[in-house]
FIVOZA-26317 format. One record per residue (C-alpha): x, y, z; residue in one letter. Coordinates in nm, 2 decimals, m for minus. Layout:
% residues N
X Y Z a
...
This chain:
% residues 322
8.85 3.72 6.95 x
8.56 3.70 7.19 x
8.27 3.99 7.10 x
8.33 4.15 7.43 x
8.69 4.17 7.45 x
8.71 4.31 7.12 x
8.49 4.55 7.20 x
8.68 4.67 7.46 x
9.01 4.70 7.27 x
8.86 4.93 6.98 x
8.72 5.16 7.29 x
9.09 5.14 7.46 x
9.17 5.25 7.10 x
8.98 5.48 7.02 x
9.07 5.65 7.39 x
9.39 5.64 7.32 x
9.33 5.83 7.01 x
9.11 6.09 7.13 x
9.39 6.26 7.31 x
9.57 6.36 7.10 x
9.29 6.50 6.87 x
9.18 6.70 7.17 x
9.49 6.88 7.24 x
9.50 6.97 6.89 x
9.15 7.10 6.87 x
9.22 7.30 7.20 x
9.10 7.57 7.23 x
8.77 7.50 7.13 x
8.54 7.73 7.33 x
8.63 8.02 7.54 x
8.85 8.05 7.84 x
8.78 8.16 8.15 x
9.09 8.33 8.37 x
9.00 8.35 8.74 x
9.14 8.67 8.90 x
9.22 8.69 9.31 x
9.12 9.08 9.32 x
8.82 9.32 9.22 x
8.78 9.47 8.92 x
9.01 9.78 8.86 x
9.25 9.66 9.11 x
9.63 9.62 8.95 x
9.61 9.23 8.92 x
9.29 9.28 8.74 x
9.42 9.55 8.50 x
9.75 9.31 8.42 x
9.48 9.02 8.38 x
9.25 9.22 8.12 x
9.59 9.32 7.94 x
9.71 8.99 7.89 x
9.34 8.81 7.82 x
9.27 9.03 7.50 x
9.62 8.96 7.35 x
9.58 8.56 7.47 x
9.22 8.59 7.32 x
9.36 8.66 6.98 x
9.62 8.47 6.99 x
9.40 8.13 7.10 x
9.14 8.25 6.87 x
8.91 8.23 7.12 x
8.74 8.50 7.47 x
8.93 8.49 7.78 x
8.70 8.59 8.02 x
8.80 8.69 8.36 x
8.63 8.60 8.64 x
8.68 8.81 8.97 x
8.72 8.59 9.24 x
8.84 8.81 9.51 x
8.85 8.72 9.88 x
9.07 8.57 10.15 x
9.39 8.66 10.00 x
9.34 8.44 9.67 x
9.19 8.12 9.83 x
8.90 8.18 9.73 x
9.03 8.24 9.36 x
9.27 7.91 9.40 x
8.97 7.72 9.52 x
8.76 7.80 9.24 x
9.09 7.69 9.04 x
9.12 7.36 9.23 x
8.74 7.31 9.17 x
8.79 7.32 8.75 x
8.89 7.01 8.52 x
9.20 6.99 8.43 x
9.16 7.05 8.05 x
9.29 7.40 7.99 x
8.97 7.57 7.98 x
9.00 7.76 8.34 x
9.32 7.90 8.45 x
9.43 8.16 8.69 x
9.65 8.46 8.75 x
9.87 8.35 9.04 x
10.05 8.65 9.23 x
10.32 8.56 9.46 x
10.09 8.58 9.77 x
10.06 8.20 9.64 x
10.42 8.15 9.82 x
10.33 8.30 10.11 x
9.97 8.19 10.24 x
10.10 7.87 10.38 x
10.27 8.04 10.64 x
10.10 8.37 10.70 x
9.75 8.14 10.74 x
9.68 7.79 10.95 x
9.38 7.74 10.72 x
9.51 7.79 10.40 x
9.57 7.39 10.27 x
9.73 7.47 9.91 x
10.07 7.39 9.82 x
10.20 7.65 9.53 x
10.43 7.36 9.45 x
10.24 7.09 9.43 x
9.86 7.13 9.34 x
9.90 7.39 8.99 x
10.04 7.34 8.68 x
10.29 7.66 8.63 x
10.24 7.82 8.26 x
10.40 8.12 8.27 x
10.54 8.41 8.46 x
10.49 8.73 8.28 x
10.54 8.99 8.52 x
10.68 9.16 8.83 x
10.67 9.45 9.04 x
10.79 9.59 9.39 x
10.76 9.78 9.68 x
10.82 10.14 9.73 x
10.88 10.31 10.07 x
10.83 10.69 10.11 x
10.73 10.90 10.37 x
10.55 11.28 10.43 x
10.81 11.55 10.36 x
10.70 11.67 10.74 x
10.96 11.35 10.86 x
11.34 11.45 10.90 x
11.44 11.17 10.63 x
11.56 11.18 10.33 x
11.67 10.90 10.28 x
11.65 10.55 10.37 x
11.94 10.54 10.62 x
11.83 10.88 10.77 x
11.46 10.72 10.80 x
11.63 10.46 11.03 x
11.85 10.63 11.24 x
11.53 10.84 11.31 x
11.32 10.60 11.40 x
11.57 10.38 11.61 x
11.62 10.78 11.84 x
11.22 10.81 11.84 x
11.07 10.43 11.86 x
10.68 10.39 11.76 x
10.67 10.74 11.62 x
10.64 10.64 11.25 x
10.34 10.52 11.15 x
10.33 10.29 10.82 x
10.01 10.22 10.57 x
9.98 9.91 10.39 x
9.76 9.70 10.18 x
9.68 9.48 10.44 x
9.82 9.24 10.74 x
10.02 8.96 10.56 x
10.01 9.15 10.21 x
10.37 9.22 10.00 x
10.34 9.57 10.12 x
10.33 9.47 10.46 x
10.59 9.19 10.45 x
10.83 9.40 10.23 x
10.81 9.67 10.61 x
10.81 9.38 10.84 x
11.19 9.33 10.68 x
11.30 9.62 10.66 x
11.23 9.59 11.07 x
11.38 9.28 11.14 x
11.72 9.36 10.96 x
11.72 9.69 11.12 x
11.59 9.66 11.45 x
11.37 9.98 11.44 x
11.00 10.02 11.55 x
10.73 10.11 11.31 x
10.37 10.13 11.39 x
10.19 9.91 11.13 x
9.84 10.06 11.03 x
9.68 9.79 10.77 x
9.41 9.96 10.49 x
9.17 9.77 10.28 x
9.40 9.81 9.95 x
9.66 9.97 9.90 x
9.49 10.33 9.70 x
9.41 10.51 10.07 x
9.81 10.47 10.15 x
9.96 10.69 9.99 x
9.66 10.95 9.98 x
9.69 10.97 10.34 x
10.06 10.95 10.40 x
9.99 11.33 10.19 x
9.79 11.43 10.44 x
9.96 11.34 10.73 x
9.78 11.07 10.86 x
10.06 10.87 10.86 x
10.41 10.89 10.80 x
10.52 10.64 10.60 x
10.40 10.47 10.33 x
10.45 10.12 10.18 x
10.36 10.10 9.85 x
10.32 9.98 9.47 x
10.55 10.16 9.18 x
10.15 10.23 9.03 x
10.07 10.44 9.33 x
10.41 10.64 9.29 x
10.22 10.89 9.10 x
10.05 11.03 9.35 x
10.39 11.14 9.49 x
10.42 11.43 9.22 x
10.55 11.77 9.29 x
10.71 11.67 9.65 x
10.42 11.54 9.79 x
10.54 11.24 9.94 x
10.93 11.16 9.94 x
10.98 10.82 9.79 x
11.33 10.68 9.98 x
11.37 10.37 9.82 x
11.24 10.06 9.64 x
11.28 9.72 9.71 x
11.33 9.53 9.35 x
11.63 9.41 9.16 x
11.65 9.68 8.96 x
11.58 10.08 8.96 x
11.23 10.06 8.81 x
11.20 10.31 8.48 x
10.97 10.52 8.67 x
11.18 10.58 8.96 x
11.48 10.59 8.80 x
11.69 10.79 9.01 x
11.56 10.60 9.37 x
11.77 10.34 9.52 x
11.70 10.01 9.56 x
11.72 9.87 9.86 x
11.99 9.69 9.79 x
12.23 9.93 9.68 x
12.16 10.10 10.04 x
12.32 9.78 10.16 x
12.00 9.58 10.26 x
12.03 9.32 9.99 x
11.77 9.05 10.25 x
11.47 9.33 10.22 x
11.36 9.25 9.89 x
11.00 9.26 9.77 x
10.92 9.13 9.41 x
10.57 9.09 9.31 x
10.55 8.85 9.08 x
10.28 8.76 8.84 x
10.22 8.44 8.64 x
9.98 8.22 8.45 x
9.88 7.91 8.68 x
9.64 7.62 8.56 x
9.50 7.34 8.81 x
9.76 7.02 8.90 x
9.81 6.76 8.61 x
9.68 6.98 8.30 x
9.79 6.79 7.98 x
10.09 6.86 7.88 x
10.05 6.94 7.54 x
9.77 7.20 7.65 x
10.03 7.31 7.84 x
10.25 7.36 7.61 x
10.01 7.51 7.36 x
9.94 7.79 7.64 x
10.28 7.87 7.76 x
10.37 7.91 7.39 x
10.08 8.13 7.37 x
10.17 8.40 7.63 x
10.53 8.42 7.54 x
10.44 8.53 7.22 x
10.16 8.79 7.38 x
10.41 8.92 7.66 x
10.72 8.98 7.37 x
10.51 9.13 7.15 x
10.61 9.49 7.05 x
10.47 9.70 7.29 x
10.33 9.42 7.56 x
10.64 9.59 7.79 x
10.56 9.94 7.77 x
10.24 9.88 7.87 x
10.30 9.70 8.18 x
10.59 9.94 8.24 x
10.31 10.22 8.23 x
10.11 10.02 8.49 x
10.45 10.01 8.72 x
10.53 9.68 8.64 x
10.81 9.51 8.40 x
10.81 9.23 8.18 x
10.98 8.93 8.43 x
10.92 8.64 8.19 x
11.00 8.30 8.28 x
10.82 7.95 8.08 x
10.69 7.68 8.28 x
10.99 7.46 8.44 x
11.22 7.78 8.53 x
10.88 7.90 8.69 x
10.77 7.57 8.87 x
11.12 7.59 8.96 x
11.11 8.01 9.06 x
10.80 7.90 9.27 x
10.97 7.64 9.44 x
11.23 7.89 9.53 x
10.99 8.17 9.66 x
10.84 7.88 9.91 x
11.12 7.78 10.04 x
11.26 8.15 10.09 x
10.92 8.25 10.26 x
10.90 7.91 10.45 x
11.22 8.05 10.66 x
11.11 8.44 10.66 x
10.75 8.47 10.77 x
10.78 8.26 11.06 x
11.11 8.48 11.15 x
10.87 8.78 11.11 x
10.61 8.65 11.39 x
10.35 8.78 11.13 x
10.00 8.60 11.07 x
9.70 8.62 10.94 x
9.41 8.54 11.16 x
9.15 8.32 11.04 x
């Protein structure tokens, strides 16, 4: 065999061989887990839960890294940035499924350009209102606002976020007018549907404490499921509005073509992390509920999410201005 050609075969060789070994090694050095929000925020908080267990369990630091900005492209970007060897990943929340239709710039297909790990967890949308409005429930609230339109005034987190999208349904299916007034975040919603400088609040199950001792009157939520912490709160529905439904979902995302036994090594990682004894209670505590799903059914769950939002938003007329 020529010098140079054998050469080349014992480097194809020992290529071939290195794979393996690195998957097994993995991880070797710590891992950093990009966040789309600030510090404190509930993303955050669900990211810090589940990097100390992970840490442990990988037997090595998950950092996180805030990337917050741009309603998570500048997170994904950072994410699209990395090498594909396991050692960045990212929280994805299901604003992922939305962005390509909410904003013209945003070039990222959830489907197509990150490797799906894990969903972990969900959460919804709550709707309540000052005990000054004449509703006491859902249907009331809409027969109230289709006799007075504009005179209901909603808070969100934002234009385009799930807080805002979950009211822009509830609209469309019922015809009635709501005044949208967006907030930076989602804590100054419910703190001034209280006071009265608003009347309506769309909101996270988290925020749902503030409503203690009648002062805000929650009317329904929009999840599968009555939430443990609003347990005796319709859903939306059981009020028979099955289309306004708001899950926010939370998962473990990695950049496109990550090895798959990497892959598999994580994914096998954060199920044992989220089923842990007492991994539920704690994200029940944060208004959330374990919602677990392992990479294909949640490739195949964001698949589904795009295509649902790929029909609604435009329907909506909403956007997100660039």
């Amino acid at each position: 065999m020529p010098r140079r050609l054998g050469f080349l075969v014992a480097f194809v060789a020992c290529a071939l061989a290195a794979g393996p070994a690195q998957a097994d090694e993995y991880p070797a050095r710590a891992i950093r887990l990009i966040v789309s929000s600030p510090a404190g925020s509930l993303v955050d908080v669900l990211s810090r839960l589940l990097a100390q267990d992970l840490g442990t369990r990988l037997g090595q630091s998950v950092v996180i890294d805030n990337r917050a900005g741009a309603m998570t492209q500048v997170a994904v970007e950072a994410l699209i940035r990395s090498a594909a060897d396991g050692y960045t990943l990212m929280i994805g929340p299901s604003e992922l499924a939305m962005l390509p239709f909410l904003r013209k710039s945003y070039r990222y297909d959830a489907t197509k350009d990150f490797t799906p790990l894990a969903l972990f967890a969900s959460s919804w949308t709550v709707f309540a209102v000052n005990p000054k409005v004449p509703a006491h429930t859902l249907p009331e609230l809409i027969g109230y606002a289709k006799a007075h339109p504009g005179a209901i005034r909603y808070g969100s987190g934002g234009v385009g976020g799930a807080l805002h999208i979950a009211v822009e349904l509830l609209k469309m299916k019922t015809g009635i007018d709501l005044v949208h007034i967006p907030y930076r975040g989602g804590s100054q919603v419910a703190t001034d549907a209280i006071s009265g400088q608003i009347e309506m609040a769309s909101m996270g199950l988290a925020s749902t404490r503030l409503a203690d001792n009648g002062q805000l009157r929650i009317l329904a939520q929009t999840g599968p499921i009555r939430h443990p912490m609003l347990p005796d709160v319709p859903t939306t529905a059981e009020l028979g509005l099955p289309d306004v439904r708001m899950e926010t979902w939370f998962g473990v995302i990695g950049p496109a073509d990550l090895p798959p036994a990497i892959a598999e090594r994580l994914a096998q990682a954060i199920d044992a992390v989220v089923h842990e004894s007492g991994f539920g209670d704690k994200l029940l505590a944060l208004g959330c509920a374990v919602a677990w799903k392992p990479p294909e059914a949640f490739a195949a769950y964001i698949a589904d999410e795009t295509r649902r939002w790929s029909q609604i938003i435009p329907a909506l007329g909403v956007a997100i201005e660039d």
